[in-house]
LOPAGU-320061 format. One record per residue (C-alpha): residue number from 0; x, y, z. Coordinates in nm, 2 decimals, padded with zeros to 4 digits. Each point is the difference from the previous one (the first is absolute). Layout:
N
resi|px|py|pz
NUM|X|Y|Z
...
***
This chain:
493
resi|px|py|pz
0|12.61|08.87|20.31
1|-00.10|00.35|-00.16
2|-00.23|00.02|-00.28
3|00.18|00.06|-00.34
4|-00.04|00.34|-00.13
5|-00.13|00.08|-00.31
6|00.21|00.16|-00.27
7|-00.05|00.37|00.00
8|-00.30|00.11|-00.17
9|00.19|00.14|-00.35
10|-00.20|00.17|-00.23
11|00.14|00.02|-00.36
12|-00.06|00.29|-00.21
13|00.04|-00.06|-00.31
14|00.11|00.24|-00.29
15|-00.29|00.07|-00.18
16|-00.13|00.36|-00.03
17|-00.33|00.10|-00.16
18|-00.01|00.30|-00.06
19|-00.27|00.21|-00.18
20|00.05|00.15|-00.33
21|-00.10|00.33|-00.11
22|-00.04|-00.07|-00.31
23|-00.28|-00.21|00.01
24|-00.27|00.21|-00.07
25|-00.40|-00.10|-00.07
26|-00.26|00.22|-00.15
27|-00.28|00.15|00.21
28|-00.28|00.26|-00.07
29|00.10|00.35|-00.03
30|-00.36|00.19|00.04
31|00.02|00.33|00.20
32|-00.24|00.05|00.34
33|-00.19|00.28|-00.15
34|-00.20|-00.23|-00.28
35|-00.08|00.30|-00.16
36|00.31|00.07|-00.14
37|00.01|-00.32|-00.19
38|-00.22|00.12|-00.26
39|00.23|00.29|-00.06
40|00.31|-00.21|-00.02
41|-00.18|-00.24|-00.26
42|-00.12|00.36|-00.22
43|00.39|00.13|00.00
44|00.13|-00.32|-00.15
45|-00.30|00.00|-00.26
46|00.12|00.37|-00.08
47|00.39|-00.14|-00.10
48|00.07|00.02|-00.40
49|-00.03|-00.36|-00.14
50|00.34|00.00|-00.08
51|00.14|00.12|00.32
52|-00.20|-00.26|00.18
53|00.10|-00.27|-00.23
54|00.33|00.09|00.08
55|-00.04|00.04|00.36
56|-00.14|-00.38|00.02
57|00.32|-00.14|-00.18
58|00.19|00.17|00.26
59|-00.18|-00.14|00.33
60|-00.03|-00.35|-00.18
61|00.41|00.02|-00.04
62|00.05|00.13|00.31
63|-00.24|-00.24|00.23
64|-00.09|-00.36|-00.24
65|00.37|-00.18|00.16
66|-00.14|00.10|00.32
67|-00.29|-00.17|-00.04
68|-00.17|-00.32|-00.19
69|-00.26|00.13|-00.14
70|-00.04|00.37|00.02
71|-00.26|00.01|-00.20
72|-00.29|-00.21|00.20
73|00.13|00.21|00.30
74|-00.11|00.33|-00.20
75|-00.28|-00.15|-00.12
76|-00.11|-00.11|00.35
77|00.06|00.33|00.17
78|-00.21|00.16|-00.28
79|-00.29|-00.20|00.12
80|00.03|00.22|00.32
81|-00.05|00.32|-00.15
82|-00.30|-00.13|-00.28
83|-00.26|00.18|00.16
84|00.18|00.35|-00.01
85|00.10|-00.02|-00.38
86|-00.21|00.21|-00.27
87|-00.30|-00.15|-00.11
88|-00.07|-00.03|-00.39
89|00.37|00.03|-00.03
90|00.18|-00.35|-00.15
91|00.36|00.00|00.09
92|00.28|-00.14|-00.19
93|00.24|-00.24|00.12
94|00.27|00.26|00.10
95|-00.27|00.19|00.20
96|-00.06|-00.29|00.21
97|00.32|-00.11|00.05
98|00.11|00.38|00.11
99|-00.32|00.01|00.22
100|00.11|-00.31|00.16
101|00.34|00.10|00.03
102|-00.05|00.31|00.15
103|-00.19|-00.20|00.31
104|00.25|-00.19|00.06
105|00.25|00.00|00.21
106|00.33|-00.24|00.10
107|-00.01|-00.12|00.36
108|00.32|-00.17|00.16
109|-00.09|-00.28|00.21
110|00.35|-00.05|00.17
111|00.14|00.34|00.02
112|-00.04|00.08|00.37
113|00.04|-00.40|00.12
114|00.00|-00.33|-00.04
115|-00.06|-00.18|00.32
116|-00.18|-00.27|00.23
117|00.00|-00.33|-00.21
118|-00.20|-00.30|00.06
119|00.14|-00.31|-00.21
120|-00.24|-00.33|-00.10
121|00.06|-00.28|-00.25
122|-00.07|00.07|-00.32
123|-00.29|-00.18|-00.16
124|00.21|-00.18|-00.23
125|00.28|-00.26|00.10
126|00.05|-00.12|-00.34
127|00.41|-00.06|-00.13
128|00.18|00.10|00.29
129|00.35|-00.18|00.10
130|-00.06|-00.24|00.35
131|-00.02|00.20|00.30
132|-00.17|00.29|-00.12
133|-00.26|00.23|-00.04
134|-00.16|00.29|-00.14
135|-00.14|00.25|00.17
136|-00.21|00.37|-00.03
137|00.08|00.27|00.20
138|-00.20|00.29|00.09
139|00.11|00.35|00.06
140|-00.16|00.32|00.10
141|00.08|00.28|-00.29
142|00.00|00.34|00.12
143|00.02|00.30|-00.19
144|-00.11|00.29|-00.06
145|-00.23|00.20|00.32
146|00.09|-00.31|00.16
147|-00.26|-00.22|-00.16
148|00.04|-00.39|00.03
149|-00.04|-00.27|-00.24
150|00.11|-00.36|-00.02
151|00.26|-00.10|-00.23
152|00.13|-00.40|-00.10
153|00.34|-00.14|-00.03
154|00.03|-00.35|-00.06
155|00.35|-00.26|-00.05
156|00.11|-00.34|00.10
157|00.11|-00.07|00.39
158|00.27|-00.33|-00.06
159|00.04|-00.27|00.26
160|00.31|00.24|00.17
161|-00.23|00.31|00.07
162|00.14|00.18|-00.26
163|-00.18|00.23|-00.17
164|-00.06|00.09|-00.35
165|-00.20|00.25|-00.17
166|-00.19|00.01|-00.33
167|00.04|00.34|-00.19
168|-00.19|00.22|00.09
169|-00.17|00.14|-00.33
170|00.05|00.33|-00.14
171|-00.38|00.04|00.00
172|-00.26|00.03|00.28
173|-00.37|-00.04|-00.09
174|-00.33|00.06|00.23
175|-00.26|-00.22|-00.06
176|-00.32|00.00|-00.19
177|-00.28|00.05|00.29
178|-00.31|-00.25|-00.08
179|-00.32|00.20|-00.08
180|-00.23|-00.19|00.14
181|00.13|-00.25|00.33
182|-00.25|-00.20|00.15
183|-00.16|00.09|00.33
184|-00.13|-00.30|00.24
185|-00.33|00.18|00.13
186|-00.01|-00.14|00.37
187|00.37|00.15|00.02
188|-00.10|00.31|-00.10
189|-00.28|00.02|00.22
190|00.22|-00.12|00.31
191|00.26|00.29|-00.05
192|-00.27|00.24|-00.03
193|-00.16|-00.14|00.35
194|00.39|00.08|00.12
195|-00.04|00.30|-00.14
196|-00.31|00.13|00.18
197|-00.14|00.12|-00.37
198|-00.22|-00.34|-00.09
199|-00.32|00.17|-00.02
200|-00.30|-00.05|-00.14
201|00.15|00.19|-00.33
202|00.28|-00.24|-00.07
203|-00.26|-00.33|00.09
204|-00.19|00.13|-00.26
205|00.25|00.03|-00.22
206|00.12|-00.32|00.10
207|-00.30|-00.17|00.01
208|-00.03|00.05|-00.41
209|00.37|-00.14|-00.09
210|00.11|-00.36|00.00
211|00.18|-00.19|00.28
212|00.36|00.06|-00.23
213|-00.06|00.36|-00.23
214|00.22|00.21|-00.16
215|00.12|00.35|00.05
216|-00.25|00.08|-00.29
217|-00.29|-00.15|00.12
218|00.04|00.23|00.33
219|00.06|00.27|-00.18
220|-00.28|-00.04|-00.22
221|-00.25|-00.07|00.31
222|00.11|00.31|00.15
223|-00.08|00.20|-00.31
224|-00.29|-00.11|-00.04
225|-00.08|00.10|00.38
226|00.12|00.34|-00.11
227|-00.23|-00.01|-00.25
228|-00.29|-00.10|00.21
229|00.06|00.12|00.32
230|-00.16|-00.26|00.29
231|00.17|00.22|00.28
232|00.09|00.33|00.14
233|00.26|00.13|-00.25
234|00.25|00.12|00.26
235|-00.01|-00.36|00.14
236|00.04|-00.20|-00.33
237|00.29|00.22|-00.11
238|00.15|-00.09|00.40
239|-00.06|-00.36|-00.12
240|00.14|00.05|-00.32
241|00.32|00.08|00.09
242|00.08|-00.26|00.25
243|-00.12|-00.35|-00.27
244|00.19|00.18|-00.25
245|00.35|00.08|00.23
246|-00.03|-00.33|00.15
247|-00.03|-00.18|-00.44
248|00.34|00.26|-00.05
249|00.17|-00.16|00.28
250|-00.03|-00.33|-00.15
251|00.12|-00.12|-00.31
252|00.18|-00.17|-00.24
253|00.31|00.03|-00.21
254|00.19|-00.18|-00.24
255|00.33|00.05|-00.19
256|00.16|-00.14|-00.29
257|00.09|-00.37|00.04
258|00.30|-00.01|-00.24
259|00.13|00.34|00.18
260|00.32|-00.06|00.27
261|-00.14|-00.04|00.37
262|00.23|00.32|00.03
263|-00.18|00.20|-00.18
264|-00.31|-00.01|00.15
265|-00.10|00.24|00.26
266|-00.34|00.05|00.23
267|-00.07|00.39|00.02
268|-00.28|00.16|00.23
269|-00.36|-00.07|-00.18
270|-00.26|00.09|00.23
271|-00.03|00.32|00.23
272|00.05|-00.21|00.30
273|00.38|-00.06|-00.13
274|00.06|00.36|-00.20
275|00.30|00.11|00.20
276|00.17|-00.39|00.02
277|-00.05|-00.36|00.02
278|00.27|-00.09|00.31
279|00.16|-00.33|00.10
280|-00.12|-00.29|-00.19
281|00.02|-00.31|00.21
282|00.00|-00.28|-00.25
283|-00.05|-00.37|00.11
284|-00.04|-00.31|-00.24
285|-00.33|-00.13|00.16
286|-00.07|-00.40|-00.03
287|-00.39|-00.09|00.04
288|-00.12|-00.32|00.12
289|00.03|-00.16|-00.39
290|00.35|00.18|00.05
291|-00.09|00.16|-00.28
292|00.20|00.32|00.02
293|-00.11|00.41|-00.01
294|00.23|00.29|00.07
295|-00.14|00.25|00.20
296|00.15|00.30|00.15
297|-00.13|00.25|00.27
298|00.12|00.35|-00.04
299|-00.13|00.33|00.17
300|-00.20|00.29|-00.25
301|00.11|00.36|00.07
302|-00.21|00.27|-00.15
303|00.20|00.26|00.22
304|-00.21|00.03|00.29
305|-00.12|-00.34|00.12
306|00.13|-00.36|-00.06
307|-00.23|-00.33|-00.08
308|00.14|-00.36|-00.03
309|-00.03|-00.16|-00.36
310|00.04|-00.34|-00.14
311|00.16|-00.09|-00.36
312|-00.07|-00.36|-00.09
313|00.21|-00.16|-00.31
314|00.05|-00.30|-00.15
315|00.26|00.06|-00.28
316|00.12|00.36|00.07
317|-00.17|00.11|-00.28
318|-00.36|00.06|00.09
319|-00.04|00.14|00.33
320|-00.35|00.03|00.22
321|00.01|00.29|00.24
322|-00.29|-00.03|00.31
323|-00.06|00.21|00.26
324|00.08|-00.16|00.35
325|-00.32|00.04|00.25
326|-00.07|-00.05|00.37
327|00.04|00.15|00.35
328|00.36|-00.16|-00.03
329|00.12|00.10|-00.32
330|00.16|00.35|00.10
331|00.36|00.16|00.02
332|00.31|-00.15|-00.18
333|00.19|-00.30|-00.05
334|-00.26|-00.27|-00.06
335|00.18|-00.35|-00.09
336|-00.17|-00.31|-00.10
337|00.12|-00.37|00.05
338|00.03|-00.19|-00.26
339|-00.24|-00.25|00.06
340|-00.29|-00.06|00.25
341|-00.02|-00.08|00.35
342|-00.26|-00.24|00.16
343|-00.23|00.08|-00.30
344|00.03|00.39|-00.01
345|00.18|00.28|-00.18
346|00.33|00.16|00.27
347|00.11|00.34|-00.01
348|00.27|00.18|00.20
349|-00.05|00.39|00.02
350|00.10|00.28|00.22
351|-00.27|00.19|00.21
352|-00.03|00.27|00.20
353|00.29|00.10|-00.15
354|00.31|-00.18|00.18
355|-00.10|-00.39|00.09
356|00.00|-00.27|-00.21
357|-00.34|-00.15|-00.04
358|-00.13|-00.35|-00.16
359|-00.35|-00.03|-00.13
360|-00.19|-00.30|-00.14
361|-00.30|-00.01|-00.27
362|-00.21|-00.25|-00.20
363|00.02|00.26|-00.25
364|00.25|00.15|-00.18
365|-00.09|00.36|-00.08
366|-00.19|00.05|00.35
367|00.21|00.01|00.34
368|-00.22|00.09|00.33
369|00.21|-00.06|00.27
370|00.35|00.00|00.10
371|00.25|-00.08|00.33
372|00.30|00.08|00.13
373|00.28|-00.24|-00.07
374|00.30|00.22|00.10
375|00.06|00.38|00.19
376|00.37|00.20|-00.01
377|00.26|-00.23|00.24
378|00.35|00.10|-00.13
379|00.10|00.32|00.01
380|00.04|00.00|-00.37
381|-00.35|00.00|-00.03
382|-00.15|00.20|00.23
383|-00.14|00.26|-00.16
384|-00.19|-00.27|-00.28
385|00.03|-00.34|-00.13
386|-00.17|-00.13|-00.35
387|00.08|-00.30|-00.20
388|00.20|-00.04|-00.29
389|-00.22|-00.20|-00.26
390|-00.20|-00.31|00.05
391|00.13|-00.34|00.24
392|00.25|-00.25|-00.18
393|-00.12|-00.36|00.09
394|00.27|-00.17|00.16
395|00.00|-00.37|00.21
396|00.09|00.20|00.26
397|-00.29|00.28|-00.04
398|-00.15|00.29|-00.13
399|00.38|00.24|-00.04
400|-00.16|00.38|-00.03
401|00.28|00.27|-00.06
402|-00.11|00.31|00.17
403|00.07|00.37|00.00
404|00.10|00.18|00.31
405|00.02|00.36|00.04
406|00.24|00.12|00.26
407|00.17|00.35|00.11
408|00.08|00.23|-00.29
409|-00.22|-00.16|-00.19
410|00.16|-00.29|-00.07
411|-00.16|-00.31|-00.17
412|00.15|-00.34|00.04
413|-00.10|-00.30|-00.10
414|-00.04|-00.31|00.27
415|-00.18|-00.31|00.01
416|-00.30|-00.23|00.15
417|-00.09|-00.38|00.00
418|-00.38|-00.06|00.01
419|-00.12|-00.35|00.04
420|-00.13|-00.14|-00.30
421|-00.32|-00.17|00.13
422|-00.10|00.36|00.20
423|00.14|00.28|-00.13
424|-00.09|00.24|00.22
425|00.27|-00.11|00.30
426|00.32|00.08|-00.05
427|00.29|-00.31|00.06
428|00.29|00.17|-00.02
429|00.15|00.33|-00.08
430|00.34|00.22|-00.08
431|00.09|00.24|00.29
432|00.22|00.16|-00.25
433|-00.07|00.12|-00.33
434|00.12|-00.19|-00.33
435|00.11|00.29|-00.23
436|00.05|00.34|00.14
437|00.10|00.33|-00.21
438|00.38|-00.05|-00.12
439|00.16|00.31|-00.04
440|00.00|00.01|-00.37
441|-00.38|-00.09|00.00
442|-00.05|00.28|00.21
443|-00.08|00.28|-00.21
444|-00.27|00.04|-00.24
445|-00.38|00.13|00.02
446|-00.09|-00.08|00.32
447|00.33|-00.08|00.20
448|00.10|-00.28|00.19
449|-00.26|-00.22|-00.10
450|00.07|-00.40|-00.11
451|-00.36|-00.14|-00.14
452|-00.15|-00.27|-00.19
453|-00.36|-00.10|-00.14
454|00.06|-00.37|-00.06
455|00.30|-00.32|00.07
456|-00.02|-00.34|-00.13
457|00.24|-00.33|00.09
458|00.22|-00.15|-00.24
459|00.26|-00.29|00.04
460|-00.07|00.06|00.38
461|00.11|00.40|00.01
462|-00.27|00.25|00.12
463|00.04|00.24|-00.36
464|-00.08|00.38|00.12
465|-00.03|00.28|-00.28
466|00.01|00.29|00.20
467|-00.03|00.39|-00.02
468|00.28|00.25|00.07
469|-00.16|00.31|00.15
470|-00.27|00.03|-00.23
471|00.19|00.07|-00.29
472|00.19|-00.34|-00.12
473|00.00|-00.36|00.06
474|00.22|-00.31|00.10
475|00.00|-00.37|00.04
476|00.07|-00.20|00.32
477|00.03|-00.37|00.10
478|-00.01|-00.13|00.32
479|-00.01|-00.43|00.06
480|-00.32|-00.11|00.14
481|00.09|-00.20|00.27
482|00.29|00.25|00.10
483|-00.29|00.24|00.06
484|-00.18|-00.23|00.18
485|00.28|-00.09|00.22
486|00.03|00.33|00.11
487|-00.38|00.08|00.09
488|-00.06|-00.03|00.37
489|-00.32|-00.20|00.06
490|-00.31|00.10|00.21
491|-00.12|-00.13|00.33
492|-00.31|-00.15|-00.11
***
């Protein structure tokens, strides 16, 4: 008697479209690159006639305070950036100030170029929902203007049918307040610089006079008082310098206004690492062995030349910890934790050497050594590079990993492994054809023929996919779980 087929393998699309909105526009820093000009800008709007200033400020407050909540803490913060270029002996009224801070400001939107490769979690609070569902955040990369990335929320309620439905999306988009002065752990710090080749007997010294857990202050204060007092060839302490003080930029804190919609919160470049984008957040709800739950996300830091793997741990979506990632292993794009551990240690999926998919395991989160191959191109849809497609869904069945292929014409699909849950690192079964491919209307956009996504979850047994549309817009699939499984072919083991 033959084996009963399995229905085809259907993939629903569903009609959702998020699409980015150019009007949603945050302030940045307007300062020219030649500093010196700053001083001459601030002396031309001293010159302007009271009155004509006066009048001046009525008109930008008119024309910009609906576009923003509170203009004035924006102008006032941006004047902070120019204080040490204004007149001295020279008290300034509060339409100088605000006209100073206007002037260095500029409007940035985040969503103007695209809005693209989501990752969806379950939002922190479950509270007052009908049977059957669930609330959930999504994360999009925002691109905009020079092509700079940021990460953007959109949050709704996901009922017990896999329909979705969206909050609305607020008017207003808001950068956080960065924390002055985020706490450093001390044998961290040292380890990266070890990593770094630029530990030295310059930063142990510094070291050596701050606490186990110190603050961005207290470094800086050690290292001015090294200035001060110089122990060490001057050349080499301004070397050493540099590197404690880029490696304190590159992590930090932020936090945004809890009583603020999810959707208007949005992560922009900080550091220097991250100046020209912060690219595919990978978000994962992370249970610990209390099952006591964190949020953490990996995403790659551009600053136009050279990439480096970051972390961003939440627990609320409202304060955020950004950390550097560290190790031989912790290199190239499209790191993805699991979502809890394995045998005792931390698991991350990644992609090395630019075109296999690798698995690496560590007893610490922030540090990752080593790594191994777990899967090479096999289909001819993936040939040219494969990469995953956010972290594993724990199923009875397995580890289920959607993964990227990249074929001819540069064509990304999306396919799909089974790891075995007890050992991670062998695959069990896989798809020898991909899930989603390009349809023709998702086609066109950015980067053409491209399907992608940063992050699934399961609900009422469907595999829920928010995926990109040619880097430019996004969609929503669903696919049932054991359909997909059905349909893998399993390995001779």
């Amino acid at each position: 008697m033959k084996a009963k087929q399995p229905l085809p393998l259907k993939v629903k699309r569903k009609p959702n479209k998020i699409i980015g909105d150019i009007s949603r526009v945050i302030t940045r820093p307007h300062l020219p690159d030649d500093c010196h000009r700053i001083s001459r800008i601030i002396g031309r709007i001293l010159d302007m006639p009271d009155a004509y200033a006066k009048d001046l400020m009525a008109k930008i407050l008119k024309d910009f305070s609906a576009r923003h909540e509170d203009i004035h803490h924006i102008f006032e913060r941006h004047l902070v950036r120019v204080n040490d270029f204004l007149p001295e002996q020279v008290l300034l009224n509060d339409v100088q100030k605000g006209l100073i801070g206007a002037y260095f400001t500029k409007e940035y939107a985040i969503e103007s170029a695209a809005l693209f490769n989501p990752s969806i979690v379950l939002h922190p609070d479950q509270s007052h929902l009908e049977k059957g569902s669930l609330r959930f955040v999504m994360s999009l990369r925002a691109t905009g203007e020079g092509h700079v990335s940021s990460i953007v929320f959109r949050s709704g309620v996901l009922n017990r049918h896999n329909t979705f439905c969206f909050d609305p999306v607020s008017d207003f988009v808001e950068t956080p307040d960065l924390k002055k002065d985020p706490v450093y752990n001390r044998s961290v710090f040292q380890r990266k610089l070890d990593e770094m080749e630029v530990n030295n007997e310059i930063s142990a010294y510094i070291l050596g006079r701050l606490p186990e857990e110190f603050t961005f202050k207290e470094l800086i204060e050690q290292i001015r008082i090294l200035m001060k007092s110089p122990q060490f060839s001057p050349d080499k302490q301004t070397t050493a310098f540099g590197f404690m003080t880029w490696l304190a930029d590159s992590n930090y804190e932020v936090e945004f206004h809890a009583d603020h919609r999810i959707s208007e919160r949005v992560i922009f470049p900080v550091s220097r690492n991250e100046s020209r984008g912060i690219e595919d957040a990978r978000f994962v709800q992370f249970f610990d062995e209390n099952q006591e739950i964190t949020y953490y996300a990996t995403y790659t830091a551009y600053n136009g030349v050279t990439i480096l793997p970051q972390l961003i741990e939440t627990k609320d979506f409202i304060h955020f910890k950004i950390r550097t990632l560290n190790g031989d292993a912790a290199q190239n794009k499209g790191m993805a934790l699991f979502p809890r551990k394995i045998k005792g240690q931390y698991a991350m999926l990644s992609r090395q050497g630019g075109e296999n998919n690798h698995i690496m395991f560590s007893d610490n989160l922030h540090f990752w050594q080593t790594s191994r191959v777990i899967q090479e191109p096999e289909q001819p849809w993936e040939f040219f590079q494969i990469g995953n497609c956010g972290s594993p869904l724990e199923t009875d069945q397995g580890w289920i990993v959607l993964t990227h292929g990249v074929g001819p014409m540069r064509q990304y699909c999306i396919g799909a492994i089974l790891l075995d849950l007890e050992n991670p690192a062998k695959i069990i079964a896989r798809l020898d054809k991909p899930l989603l491919t390009p349809e023709e209307n998702e086609r066109e956009g950015y980067v053409p023929n491209v399907v992608y996504s940063c992050g699934s979850i399961i609900h009422h047994k469907e595999l829920v996919i928010p995926y990109a549309m040619s880097d430019i817009n996004s969609g929503i699939a669903t696919v049932p779980v054991k359909n997909l499984l059905k349909h893998m072919r399993k390995e001779v083991l």
